[in-house]
C-alpha positions in Angstrom: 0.0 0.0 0.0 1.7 3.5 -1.2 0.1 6.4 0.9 0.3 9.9 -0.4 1.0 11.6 2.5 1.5 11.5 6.6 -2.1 12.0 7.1 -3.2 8.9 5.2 -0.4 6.9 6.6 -1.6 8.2 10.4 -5.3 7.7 9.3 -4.5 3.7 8.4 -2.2 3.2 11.5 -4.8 4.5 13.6 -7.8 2.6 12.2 -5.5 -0.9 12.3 -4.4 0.4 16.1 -8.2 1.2 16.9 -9.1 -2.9 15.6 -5.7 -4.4 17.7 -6.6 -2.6 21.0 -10.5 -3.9 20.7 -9.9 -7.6 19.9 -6.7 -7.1 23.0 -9.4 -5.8 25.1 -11.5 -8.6 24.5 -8.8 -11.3 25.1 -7.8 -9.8 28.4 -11.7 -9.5 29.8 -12.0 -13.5 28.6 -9.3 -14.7 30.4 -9.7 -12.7 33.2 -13.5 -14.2 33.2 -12.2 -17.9 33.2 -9.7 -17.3 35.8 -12.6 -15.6 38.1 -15.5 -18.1 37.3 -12.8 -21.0 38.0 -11.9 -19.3 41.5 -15.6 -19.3 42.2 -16.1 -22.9 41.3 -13.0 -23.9 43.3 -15.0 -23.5 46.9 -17.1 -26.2 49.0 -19.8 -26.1 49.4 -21.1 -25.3 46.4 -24.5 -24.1 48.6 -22.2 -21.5 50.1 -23.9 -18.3 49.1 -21.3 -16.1 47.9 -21.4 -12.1 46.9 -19.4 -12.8 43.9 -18.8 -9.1 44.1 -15.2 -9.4 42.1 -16.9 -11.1 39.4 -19.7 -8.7 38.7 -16.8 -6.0 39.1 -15.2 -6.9 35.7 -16.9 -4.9 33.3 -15.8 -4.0 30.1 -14.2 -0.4 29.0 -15.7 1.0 25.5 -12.6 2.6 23.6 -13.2 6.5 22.4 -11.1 8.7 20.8 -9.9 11.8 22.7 -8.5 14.1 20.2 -4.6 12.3 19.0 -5.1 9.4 21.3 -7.9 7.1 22.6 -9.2 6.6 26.2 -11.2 3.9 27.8 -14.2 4.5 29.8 
């Protein structure tokens, strides 16, 4: 791919950089949900009511751009 200027090269490195950030994000939130649903399973007795608090507290941050850069919420 020939670009004609900086602006188009930083438009296409941002765009591919936008796509590898998302799909990171999502690989880090699954594997931190398997490790936390595996802790949670790993305790007797199962009746044990627990608050599963750190489970619920992994949530997922939506990726903006902030003027040069990007920012999670």
């Amino acid at each position: 791919m020939v670009f004609k200027n900086e602006k188009q090269l930083k438009e296409f490195l941002l765009a591919k950089c936008k796509v590898a950030i998302a799909q990171a994000e999502e690989k880090i939130y699954r594997v931190i949900d398997g490790a936390l649903k595996q802790y949670y399973s790993e305790f007797e007795p199962s009746e044990y009511i627990r608050t599963q608090q750190l489970l619920h507290s992994l949530v997922k941050s939506n990726i903006k751009k902030i003027g040069n850069g990007y920012e999670a919420e």
